[in-house]
Each structure stands twice: as C-alpha cells, then as structure tokens.
N, C-alpha and C positions, 0 to 999 in steps of 0.2 A: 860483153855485157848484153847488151839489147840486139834481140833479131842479127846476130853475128858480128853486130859493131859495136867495139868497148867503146867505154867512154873515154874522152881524154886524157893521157896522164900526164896531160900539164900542169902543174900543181899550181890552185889559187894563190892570189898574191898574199903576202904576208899581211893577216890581222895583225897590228897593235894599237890599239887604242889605249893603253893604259894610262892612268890620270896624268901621271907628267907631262907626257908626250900632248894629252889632251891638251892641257892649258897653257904648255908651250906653242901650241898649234894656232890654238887663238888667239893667241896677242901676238906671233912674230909676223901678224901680216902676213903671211905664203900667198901668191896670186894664184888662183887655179880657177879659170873660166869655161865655159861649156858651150860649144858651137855646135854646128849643124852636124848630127851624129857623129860626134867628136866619142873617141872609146872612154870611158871612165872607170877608172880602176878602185876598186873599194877605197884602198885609200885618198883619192880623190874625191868622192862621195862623202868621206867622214870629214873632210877638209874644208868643203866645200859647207858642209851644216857648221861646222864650229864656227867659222867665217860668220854667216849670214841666218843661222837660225834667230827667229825675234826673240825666244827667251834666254837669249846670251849676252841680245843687246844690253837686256833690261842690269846686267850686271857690270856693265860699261858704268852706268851711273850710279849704282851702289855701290861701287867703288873709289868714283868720285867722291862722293858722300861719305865715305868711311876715310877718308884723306885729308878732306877736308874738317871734319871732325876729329882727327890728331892734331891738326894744328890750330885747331880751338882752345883744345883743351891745357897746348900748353901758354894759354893767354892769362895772365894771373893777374889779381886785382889790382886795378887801377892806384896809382900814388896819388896821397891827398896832400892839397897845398893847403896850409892853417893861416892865416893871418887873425892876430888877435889885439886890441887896444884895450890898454885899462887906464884908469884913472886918470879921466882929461873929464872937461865939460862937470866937473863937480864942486864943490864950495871949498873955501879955504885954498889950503896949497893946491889942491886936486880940482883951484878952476881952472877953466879956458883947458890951454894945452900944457901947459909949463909944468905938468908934473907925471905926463903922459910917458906911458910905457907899450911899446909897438916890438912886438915876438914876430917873426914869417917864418913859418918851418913845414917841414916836409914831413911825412908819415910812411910805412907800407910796410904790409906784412910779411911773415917771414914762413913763406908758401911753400918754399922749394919741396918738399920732398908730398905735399898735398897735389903740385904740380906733376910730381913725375908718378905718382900715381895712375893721376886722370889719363895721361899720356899712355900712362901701359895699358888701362883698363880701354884707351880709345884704340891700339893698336892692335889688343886681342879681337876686338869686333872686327876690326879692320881684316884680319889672320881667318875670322869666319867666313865674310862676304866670300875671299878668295877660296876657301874649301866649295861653301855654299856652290859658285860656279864651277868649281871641280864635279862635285855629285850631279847637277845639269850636265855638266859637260859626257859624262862616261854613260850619263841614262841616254844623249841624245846620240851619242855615237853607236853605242847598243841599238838604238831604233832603227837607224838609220843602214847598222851591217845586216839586221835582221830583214831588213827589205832589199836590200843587195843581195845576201844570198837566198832569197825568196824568188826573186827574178830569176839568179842563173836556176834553181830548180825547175821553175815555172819553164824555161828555157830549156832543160833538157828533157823534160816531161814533152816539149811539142815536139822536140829531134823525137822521142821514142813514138808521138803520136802519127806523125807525119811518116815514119816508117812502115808502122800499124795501117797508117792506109794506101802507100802503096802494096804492100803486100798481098791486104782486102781486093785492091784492083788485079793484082794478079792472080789472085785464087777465084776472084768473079771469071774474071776471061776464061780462065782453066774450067770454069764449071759449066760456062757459057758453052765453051766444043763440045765437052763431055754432055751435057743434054741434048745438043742438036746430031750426038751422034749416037746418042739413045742408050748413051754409057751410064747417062746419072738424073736421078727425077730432077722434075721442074723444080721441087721443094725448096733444094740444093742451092739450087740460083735464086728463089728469093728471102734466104735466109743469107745468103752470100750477100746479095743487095741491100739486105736493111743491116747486115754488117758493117759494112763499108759506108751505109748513110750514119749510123754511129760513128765512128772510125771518124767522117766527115765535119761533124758534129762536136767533136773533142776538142778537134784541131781548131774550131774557131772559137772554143770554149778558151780555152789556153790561148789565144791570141788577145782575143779580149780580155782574159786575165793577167797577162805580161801588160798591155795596155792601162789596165789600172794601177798592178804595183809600179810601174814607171814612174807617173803621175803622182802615188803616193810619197817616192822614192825624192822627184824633182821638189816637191811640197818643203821636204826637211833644208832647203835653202833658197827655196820659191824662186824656182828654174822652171824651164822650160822639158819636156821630153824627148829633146833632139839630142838623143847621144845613144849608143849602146854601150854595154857590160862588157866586162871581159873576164877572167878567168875559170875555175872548174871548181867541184866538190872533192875532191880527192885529197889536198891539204888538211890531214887531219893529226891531231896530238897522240905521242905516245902516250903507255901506260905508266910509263914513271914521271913525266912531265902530270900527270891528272894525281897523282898523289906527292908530287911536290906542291901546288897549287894548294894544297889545301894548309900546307905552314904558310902561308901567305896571307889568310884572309885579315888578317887585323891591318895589314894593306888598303882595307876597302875604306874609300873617302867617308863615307859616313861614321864610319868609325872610328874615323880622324878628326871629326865632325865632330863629336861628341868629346873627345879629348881634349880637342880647343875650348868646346861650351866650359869645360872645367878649368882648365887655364883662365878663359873670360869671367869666370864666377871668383877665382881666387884671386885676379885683378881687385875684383868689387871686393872684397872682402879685404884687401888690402888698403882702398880707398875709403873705405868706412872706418878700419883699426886707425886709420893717419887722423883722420875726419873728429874723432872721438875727442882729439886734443885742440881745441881753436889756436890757428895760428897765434903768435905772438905778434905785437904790432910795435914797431920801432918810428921812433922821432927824431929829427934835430934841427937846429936853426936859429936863427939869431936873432936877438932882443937887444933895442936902444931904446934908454934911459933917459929922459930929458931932464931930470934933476942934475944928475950929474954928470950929463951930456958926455954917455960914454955907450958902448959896443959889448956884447958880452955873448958867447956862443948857449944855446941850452940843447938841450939830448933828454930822453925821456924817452921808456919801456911800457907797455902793456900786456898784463900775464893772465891771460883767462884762467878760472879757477872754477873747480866743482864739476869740469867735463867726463871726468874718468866712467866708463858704461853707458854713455848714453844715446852705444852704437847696439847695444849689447843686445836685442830683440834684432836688430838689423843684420848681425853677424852671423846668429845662431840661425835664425832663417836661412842665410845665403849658403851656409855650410850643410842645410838639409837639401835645397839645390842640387848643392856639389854630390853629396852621396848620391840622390834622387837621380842625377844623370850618369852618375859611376855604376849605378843598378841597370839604368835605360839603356847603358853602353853593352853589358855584361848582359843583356836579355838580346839586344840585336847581334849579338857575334855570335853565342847559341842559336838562334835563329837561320844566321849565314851560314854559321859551318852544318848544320843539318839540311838546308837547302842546297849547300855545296856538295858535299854527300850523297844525295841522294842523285844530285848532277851526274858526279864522276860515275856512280852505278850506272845509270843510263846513258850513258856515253862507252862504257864499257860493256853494255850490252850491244848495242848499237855494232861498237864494233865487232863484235862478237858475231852478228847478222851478216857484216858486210865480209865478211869472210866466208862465212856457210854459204850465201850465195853464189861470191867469187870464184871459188874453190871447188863447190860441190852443187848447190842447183841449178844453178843457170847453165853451167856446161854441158850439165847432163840431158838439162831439156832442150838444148840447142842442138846438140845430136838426137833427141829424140823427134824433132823440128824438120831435121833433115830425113831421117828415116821415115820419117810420117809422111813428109810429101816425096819422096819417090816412092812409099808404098802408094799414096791415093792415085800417082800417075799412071802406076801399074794396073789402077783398079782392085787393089788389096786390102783397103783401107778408105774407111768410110769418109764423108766429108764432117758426119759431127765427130767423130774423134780426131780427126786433121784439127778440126775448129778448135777443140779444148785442149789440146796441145800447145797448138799456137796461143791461147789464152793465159795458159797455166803460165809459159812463156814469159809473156808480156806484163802480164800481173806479177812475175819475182825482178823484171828489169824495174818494173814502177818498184818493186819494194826498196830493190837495189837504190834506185836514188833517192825514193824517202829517208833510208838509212844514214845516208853521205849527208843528206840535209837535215836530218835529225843530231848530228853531231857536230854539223856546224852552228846548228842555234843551240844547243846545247852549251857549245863550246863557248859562243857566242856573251851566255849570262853566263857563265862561271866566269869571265872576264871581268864583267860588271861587277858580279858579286865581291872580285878580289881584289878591282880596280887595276890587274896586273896580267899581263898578256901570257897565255897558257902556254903558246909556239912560239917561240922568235924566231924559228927557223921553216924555210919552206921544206916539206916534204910531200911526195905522195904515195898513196898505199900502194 
C-alpha cells in the first residue's frame, strides 16, 4: 500500500447494527465499561450509545406511558348504585311511611367491545413508541460507526503521515551530504526542509484530529477518551450482497413506522365505528313494598337510539389520514430506494478505485519509488523528480484509504437506510 507497507489485512470487526439486534441491545442490559485505554471494538461503541445515549432514555418513559395507558384504557365505566323511595311522607294511604316503596339496584353498561377497542387503539400507540426508538436507535448507532470508522481512517492517514516524515528525514540527510559534497544545490535542502516541516505539520494536524473525533465518539455515551480503536478498513461487501440489499429496504424502521401509523389510525376508526352506537345500560335490584310487606326483584334496560353516523365526519376524516400516510409511506421508500441506489453505485465505484490502485498504481509507483531513489543516489535523477514521485506516491496510498473509508460510510447508511446489516460475514479484499 503506502511507502511499501500494505495495510493490514485484518479484517474490521463485524458491523451489525440492524434494528433488531439494535433494540434487543438496549433493553438486555449488556454491561460494557470503558477503562483506562481499554481497546474498544465498534461493536462495543454501538453498545455502549444504545446503553447510555440521553435520547434513548427519553424513550424509557414513553414507554412507560404508553403501558400505562393500555391499562387505562381498559378501565370501563364505573357501576352506579340507585337507591330510590316513593310514596312515604304523602296524605292518605301514601302518609308517614306505611305505604313506602324502597328499589336499591345496580346499573352498568355494556362496554365490552367499546373497551377492547380503546385497548387496541392504546396498544397500537404503544407498537409506535417502540418503532419510534427503533428509528433513534439505528440513526444513533449510524453516528456513532461513522465516527468509529472515521478514527480508524484518521488512524491510518497518520500511520501513512508519520512515514511521509520519516522518509522526508531521510531524503533531508541524503540532500544534507549531497550538498556539503557539492553534488546537489543548497535549493535541494531547503525545499527538502520545508518538506519535512510540512510532513511535521500533518502529523500533528491528524493527532489533533484523532483527538477530537475521540471526544466526539466518547460524547455518544458521555465517556471518557481513555480507550483506543481496534480494527481495519478492509471489511468491505460484496457485489451481490449490495444488490440483495436493496430487496430489503421496506425493512427500514421508518417504514415500518408509517405502517403502524396505519394500523393506529385503523384502531381509531375502529373506536369511533363502536363509539357511533351508545352502549346499552343494564339494571337490576330489589324493591320492598310496605303495603304488602313483601320483596320483589326488578331488572330494566336502556337502548340509545338515533346514534347511527354520528361518527361519520369523524371516520371519513381518519380514513383520509390512512391513505394520507399510505401516500407518505410510498413517497419515503421511493425516496430510500433512489438514495439506496445511488449508494450501491458509489460503493461500486469505490470499489472499482480500490482495485486500480491495488493492482495497478500504487505498485507501479512503488517501483517507480524505488528506482527514483537509487537513480538520485547515483546522481541521475534530480531531487524534484525524486520529490514528485514520492508525492504522486503518497497522494494514491491517501486515495487508497479514502476509498476503503468511503465504503465503509457508504456502507455504513445503506445500513440505516435498510435497517438491515449489508455483511454479516467478516471478509477482507
């Protein structure tokens, strides 16, 4: 690869973040703690957010709330006790009490299927909450691999800088004898020196930027930056795994998302068609007669009447909802699969790069690397053709790992986008 040393072909640990795994991840508790430059493996990092990111908590108690509201809803109207007296305290027979008639009966309506309604319509919400943090869940673990494998690039960019400057240090020294032996102008050496102060310059460019994505990286679980990275860029998808992927996208949480919204809408619409008929209200209970000083049971119905459509503004609304989200459904998965698309293109170019380089430029400027510098030792070969050599060089090893990191953020949102992991298998090119 770079300056005669490949890169590793250890192949990165296995991405899968995909939504199951996601929200199995966050509720089974998994302990994964982070000590004093402890190695942390991507999947630890994504483990480690789903744990402890704050807007995951926030779904801890909307889901409380969405539970607690199932069992609200199947609380159905309260029973009413009647106690009624008639004719006591009046003239003739009907004075004092001696002619007093005393009813105590019970009432309640007859809810049940108003009940299991409310209950479906509270458990489809409930079905949302837990989507709702599935889509958190796969956007935060997306962030979070994107700054993971942002590090290791940032990481192998300073391996190739830190090479770049010893190299600079040894073509300074080489230029250093060669002028004091009056083999090569002064020029030489201070174009060699403000090489290598560049060169110097990079190197703590890229330290300080490994230092900030750290920081950004420990942020997604509000950690500390005492740990380092571990694996490579080389773990990349085939080309038929990047065109299976794309029969998958109706996979993606949000789209699943919108499918419950329609399920929750035809709950409501369900609760309104019930709603349209007033319960019936049932009675019974017993009556003593003091005429004829006797016991007698009564029972008695109540039938609302003239309810029929007077949901009917309420339903035809809920059902233009329904299609309204079945359109918003069928506009976002158009949307995904042409962003998906265009993914797989650019991941197929990608790879496409990382083989031309592999294969054919970087080998050939690595021998032309070599033959450069024993021609300049020989004095055959200038120092700025030595220099744009070595340039040309250096600039296809950086394109080299742009490419490998281009396809793993690439890879990265096609994930997202399909809620469904592209590799489940480790390989490297």
């Amino acid at each position: 690869m770079f300056f005669g040393k490949k890169l590793s072909k250890k192949p990165i640990i296995n991405r899968y973040f995909v939504s199951g795994m996601l929200i199995s991840m966050s509720i089974s508790g998994m302990s994964v703690g982070v000590n004093a430059q402890e190695i942390l493996t991507l999947n630890d990092a994504i483990s480690l957010s789903l744990q402890q990111h704050p807007e995951l908590h926030v779904f801890t108690h909307k889901s409380e709330a969405a539970k607690a509201l199932i069992t609200q809803a199947e609380v159905g109207t309260p029973k009413v006790v009647n106690a009624q007296l008639e004719d006591f305290l009046g003239s003739g027979n009907n004075s004092g009490v001696s002619g007093l008639q005393a009813t105590l009966s019970i009432s309640w309506l007859l809810e049940n299927d108003i009940i299991e309604s409310r209950v479906n319509l509270a458990s489809s919400k409930a079905d949302a909450t837990t989507i709702d943090q599935e889509v958190k869940a796969v956007d935060i673990a997306a962030n979070t691999a994107r700054l993971y494998i942002t590090l290791l690039a940032q990481k192998e960019n300073l391996k190739l800088a830190k090479i770049a400057e010893d190299q600079a240090k040894d073509l300074l020294d080489n230029v250093e004898g060669r002028v004091k032996a009056a083999k090569a102008n002064a020029i030489d050496e201070l174009r060699a020196r403000a090489s290598l102060s560049l060169y110097e310059l990079e190197v703590e460019d890229l330290v300080h930027e490994i230092a900030a994505t750290k920081s950004a990286l420990a942020a997604q679980w509000k950690g500390t930056t005492n740990f380092s990275v571990t694996g490579t860029l080389t773990n990349i998808p085939s080309i038929s795994e990047l065109d299976e992927v794309l029969k998958r996208l109706k996979e993606n949480p949000k789209i699943q998302r919108y499918i419950l919204q329609q399920q929750e809408i035809e709950s409501e619409i369900d609760l309104a068609v019930v709603e349209e008929s007033p319960a019936w209200e049932v009675s019974t209970g017993i009556r003593r007669n003091e005429v004829i000083d006797d016991f007698a049971f009564v029972a008695g119905i109540s039938i609302p009447i003239g309810g029929e459509g007077r949901n009917k503004g309420l339903i035809t609304s809920l059902r233009a909802k329904q299609s309204q989200s079945a359109a918003e459904s069928d506009a976002l998965l158009q949307s995904i699969s042409t962003d998906a698309l265009l993914l797989t293109h650019k991941l197929k170019h990608s790879l496409h790069v990382i083989q031309k380089l592999s294969n054919s430029s970087i080998p050939m400027l690595e021998q032309a690397n070599e033959q450069a510098s024993r021609a300049y030792n020989i004095g055959s070969y200038s120092y700025t053709d030595l220099f744009a050599v070595q340039k040309e060089l250096l600039n296809a090893q950086k394109s080299l790992i742009d490419a490998y990191t281009n396809i793993q953020l690439f890879n990265i949102e096609l994930e997202r986008l399909t809620g469904t992991s592209v590799s489940k298998n480790e390989r490297a090119l």
